[in-house]
C-alpha positions as CSV (number, residue, x, y, z in Angstrom):
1,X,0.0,0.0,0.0
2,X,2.7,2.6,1.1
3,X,4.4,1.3,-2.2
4,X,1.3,2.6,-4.2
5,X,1.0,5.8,-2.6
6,X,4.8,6.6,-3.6
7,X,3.8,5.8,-7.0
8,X,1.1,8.2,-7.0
9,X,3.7,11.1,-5.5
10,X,6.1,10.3,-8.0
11,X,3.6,11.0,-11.1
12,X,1.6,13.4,-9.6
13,X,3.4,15.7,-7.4
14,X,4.4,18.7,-9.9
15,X,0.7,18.2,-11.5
16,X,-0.5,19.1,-8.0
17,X,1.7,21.9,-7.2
18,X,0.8,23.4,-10.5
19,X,-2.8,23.4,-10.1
20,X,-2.6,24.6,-6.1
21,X,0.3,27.5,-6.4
22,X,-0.4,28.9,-9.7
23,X,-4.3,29.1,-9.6
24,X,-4.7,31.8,-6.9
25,X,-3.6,35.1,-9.0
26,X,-6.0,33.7,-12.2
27,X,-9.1,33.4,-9.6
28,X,-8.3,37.1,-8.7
29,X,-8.6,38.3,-12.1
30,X,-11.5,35.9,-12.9
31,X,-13.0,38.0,-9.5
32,X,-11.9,41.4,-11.8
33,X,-13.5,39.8,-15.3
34,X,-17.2,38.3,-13.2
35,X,-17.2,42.4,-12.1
36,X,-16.8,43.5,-15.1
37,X,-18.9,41.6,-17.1
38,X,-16.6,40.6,-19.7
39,X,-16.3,37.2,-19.3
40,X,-14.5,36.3,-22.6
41,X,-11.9,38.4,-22.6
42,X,-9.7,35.5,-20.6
43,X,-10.6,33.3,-23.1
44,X,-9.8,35.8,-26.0
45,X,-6.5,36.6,-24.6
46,X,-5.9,32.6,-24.4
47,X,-7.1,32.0,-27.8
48,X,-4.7,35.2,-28.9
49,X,-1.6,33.7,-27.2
50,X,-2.7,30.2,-29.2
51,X,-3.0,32.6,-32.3
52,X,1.0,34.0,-31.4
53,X,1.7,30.1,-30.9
54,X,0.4,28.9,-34.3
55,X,2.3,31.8,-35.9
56,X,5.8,30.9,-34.8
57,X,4.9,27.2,-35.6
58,X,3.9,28.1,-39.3
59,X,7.3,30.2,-39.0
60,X,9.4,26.9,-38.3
61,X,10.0,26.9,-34.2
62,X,8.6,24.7,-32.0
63,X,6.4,24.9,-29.0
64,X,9.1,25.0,-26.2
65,X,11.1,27.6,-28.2
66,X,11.4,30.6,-26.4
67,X,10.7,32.6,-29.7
68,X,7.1,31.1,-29.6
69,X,6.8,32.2,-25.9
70,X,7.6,36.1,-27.0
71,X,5.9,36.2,-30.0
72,X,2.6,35.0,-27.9
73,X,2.9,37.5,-25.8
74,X,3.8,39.6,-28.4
75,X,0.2,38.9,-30.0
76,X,-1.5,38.6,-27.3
77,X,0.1,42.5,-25.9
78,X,-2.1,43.6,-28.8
79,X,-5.3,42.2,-28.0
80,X,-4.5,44.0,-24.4
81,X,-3.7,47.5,-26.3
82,X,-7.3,46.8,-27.8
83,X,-9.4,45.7,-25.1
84,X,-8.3,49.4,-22.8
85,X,-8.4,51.3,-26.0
86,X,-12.1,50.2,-26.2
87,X,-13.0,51.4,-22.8
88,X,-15.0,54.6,-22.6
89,X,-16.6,56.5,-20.3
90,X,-19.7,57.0,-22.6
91,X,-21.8,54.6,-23.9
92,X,-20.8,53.5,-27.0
93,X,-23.1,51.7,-29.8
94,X,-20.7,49.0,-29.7
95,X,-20.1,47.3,-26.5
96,X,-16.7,46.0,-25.0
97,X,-18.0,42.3,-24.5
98,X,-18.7,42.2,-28.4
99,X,-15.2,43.6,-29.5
100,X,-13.6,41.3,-27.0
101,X,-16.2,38.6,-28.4
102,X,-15.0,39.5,-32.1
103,X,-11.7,39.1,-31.1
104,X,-11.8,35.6,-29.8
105,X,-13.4,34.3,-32.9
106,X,-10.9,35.7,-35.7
107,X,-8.3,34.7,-33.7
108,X,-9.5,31.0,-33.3
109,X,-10.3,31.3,-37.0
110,X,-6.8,32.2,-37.8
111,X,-5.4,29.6,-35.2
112,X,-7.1,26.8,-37.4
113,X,-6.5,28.3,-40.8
114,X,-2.5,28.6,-39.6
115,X,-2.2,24.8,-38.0
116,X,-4.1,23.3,-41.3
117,X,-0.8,24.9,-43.0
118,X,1.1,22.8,-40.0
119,X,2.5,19.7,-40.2
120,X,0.6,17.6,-37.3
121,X,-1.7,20.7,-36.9
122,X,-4.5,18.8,-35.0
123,X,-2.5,17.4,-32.8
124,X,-1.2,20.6,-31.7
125,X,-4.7,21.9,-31.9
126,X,-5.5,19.5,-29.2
127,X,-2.3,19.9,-27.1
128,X,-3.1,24.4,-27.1
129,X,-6.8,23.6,-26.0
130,X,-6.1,20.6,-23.6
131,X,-2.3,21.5,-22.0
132,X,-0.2,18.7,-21.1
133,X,-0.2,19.2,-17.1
134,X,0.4,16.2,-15.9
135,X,3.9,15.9,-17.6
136,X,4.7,19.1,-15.8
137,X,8.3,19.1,-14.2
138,X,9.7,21.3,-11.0
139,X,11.2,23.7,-13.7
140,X,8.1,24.5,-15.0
141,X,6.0,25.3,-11.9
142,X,9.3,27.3,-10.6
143,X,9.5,29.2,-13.7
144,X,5.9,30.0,-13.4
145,X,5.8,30.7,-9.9
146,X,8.4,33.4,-10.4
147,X,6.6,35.4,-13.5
148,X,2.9,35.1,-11.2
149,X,4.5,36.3,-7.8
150,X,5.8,39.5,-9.0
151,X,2.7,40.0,-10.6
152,X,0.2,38.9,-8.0
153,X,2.2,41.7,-5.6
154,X,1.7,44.3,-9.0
155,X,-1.5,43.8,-8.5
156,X,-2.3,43.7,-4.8
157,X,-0.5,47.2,-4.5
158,X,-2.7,48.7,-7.5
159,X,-5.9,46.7,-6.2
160,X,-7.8,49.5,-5.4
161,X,-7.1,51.2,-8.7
162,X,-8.3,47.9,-10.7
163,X,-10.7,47.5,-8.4
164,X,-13.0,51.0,-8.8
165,X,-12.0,50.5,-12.6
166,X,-13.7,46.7,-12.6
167,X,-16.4,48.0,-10.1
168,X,-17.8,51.7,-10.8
169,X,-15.6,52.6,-14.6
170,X,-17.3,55.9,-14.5
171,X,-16.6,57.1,-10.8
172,X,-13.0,55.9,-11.9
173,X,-13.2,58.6,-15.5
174,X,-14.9,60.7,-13.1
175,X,-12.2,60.8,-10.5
176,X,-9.5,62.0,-13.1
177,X,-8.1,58.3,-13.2
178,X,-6.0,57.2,-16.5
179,X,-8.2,54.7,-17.2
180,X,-7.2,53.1,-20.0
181,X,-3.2,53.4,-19.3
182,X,-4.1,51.2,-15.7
183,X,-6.6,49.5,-17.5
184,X,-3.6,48.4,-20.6
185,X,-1.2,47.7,-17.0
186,X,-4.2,45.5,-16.0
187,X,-4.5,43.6,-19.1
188,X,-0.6,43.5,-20.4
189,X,-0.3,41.8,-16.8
190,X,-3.0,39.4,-17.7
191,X,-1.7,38.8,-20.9
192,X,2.0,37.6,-19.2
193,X,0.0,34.8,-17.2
194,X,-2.7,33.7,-19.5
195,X,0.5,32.7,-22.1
196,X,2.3,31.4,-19.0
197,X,-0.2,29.1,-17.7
198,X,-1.6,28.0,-21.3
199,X,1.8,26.8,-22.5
200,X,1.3,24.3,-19.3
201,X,-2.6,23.9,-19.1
202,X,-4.4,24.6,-22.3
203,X,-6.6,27.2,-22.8
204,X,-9.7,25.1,-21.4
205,X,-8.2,24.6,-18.5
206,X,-7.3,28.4,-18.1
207,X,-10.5,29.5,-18.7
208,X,-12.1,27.2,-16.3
209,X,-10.0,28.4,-13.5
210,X,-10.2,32.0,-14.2
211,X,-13.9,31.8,-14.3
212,X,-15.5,28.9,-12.3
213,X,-14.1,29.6,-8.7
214,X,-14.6,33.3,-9.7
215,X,-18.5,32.5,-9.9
216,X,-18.4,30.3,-7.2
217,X,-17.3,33.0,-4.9
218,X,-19.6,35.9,-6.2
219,X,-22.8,33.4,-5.6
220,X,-21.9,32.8,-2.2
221,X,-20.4,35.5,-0.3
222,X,-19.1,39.7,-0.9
223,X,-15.9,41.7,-0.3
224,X,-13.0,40.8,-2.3
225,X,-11.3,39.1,0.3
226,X,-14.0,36.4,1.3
227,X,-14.6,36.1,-2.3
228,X,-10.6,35.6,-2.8
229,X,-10.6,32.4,-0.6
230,X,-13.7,31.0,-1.5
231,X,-12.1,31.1,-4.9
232,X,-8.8,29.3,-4.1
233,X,-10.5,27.1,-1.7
234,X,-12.9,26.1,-5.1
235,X,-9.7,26.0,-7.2
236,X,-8.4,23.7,-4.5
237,X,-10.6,21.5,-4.4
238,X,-11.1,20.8,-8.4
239,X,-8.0,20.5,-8.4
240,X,-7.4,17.9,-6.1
241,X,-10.8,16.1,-7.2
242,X,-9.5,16.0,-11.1
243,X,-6.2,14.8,-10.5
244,X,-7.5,12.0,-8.3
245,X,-10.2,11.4,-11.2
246,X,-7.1,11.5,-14.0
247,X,-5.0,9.0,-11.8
248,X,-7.4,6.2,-10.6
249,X,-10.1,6.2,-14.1
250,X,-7.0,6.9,-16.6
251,X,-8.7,10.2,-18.0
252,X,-7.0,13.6,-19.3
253,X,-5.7,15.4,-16.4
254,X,-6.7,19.2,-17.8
255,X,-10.2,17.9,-18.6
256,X,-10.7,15.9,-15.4
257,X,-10.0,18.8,-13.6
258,X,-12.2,21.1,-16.0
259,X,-15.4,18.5,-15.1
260,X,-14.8,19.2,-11.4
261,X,-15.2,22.8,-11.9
262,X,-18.0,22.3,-13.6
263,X,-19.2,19.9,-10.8
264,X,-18.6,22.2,-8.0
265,X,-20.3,24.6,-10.0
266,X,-23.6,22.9,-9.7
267,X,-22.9,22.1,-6.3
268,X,-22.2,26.1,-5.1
269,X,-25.2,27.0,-7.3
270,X,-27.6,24.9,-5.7
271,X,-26.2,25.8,-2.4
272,X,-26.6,29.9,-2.9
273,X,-30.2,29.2,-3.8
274,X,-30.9,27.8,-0.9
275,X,-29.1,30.1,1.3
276,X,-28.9,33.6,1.6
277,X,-25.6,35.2,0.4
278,X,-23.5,36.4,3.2
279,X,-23.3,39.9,3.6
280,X,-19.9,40.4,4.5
281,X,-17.3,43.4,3.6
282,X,-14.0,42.7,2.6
């Protein structure tokens, strides 16, 4: 028995220390994206990092090139000078959600039309939606873990500037605030750990824990802190259900894991609508 339990270490303890000290700082800025309203624009900056990806494929370099890395980011900068660019103060025929909306679907356009000029394109289709987590080595996580610190501490000492800017935009223009520069800051900073963590995880796997503990926490409680651990405690737990789901039934680790967010979902919705949101500041 103690035998089988090493096993299980041995395969799955960098999986598990990806998926518990990386997902904190993407359930804050799912908490940002729910308050907003804008709840593509994670997935559009995934799909524009995939887009950067496919481009430096078609160019000749592989995945684990660092070329592909910058021109990613490189891409997906520009879909972050876009989305601040589009934010006004005044209402605008056009809403935000539809250009961020527009932007997701050229760019998973393009990403097809590039990998069909790919050799092996659908398989590397399937490895940018679907990751490849569980082969995830100590390098990787460390790596990873010193481009999201930095940023997680940019953040928490600019949180109440993001923070009126995701909650009350026009108090924020009215105030004299920079908007879009902080709101470009915001985004360039998203941008650095959406391409991070999709190189590891996929974009599905991105998505689900930018968004799902993020909606988790708003149906249950209020105040960005409460809402902050009720996030990482759902990201937690999904985490720790899907691996054990990949290891025992022999399933994809990013998808397993992308099931029990969906699964804790349910359980959190059911659960707020039969209990009154707490009322608490944070």
């Amino acid at each position: 028995m103690l035998g089988n339990y090493q096993v299980i270490w041995e395969v799955m303890k960098w999986p598990l220390a990806a998926c518990l000290v990386l997902p904190p700082v993407l359930v804050y800025l799912g908490l940002h994206v729910v308050e907003r309203e804008v709840i593509f624009v994670d997935l559009a900056l995934a799909q524009m990092a995939t887009l950067g990806t496919c481009v430096a494929l078609l160019m000749g370099y592989h995945f684990e090139d660092q070329i592909t890395f910058w021109m990613s980011l490189a891409v997906t900068f520009m879909a972050a000078g876009l989305f601040s660019w589009s934010r006004t103060s005044e209402r605008r025929p056009v809403p935000q959600e539809a250009i961020i909306g527009i932007t997701f679907v050229v760019a998973a356009a393009g990403v097809i039309l590039l990998l069909s000029r790919v050799q092996g394109g659908k398989e590397e289709l399937e490895h940018l939606l679907t990751g490849d987590i569980l082969n995830v080595t100590f390098s990787d996580v460390l790596k990873r873990a010193a481009i999201f610190a930095p940023l997680a501490v940019f953040y928490a000492v600019y949180h109440k500037r993001f923070a009126l800017i995701s909650s009350d935009a026009d108090q924020a223009f009215a105030s004299g605030m920079k908007v879009r520069l902080w709101d470009f800051f915001f985004y360039a900073a998203f941008a650095v750990i959406v391409v991070s963590f999709v190189r590891i995880a996929g974009v599905l796997l991105t998505f689900a824990y930018l968004i799902v503990p993020a909606v988790c926490a708003v149906s249950v409680t209020k105040g960005w802190m409460n809402r902050l651990v009720v996030g990482w405690i759902t990201a937690t737990a999904a985490s720790l259900l899907g691996l054990w789901a990949s290891y025992h039934f022999d399933l994809p680790t990013g998808a397993a894991i992308v099931c029990a967010c969906g699964l804790l979902l349910v359980i959190v919705s059911i659960y707020a609508s039969v209990r009154p949101m707490r009322a608490v500041a944070g």
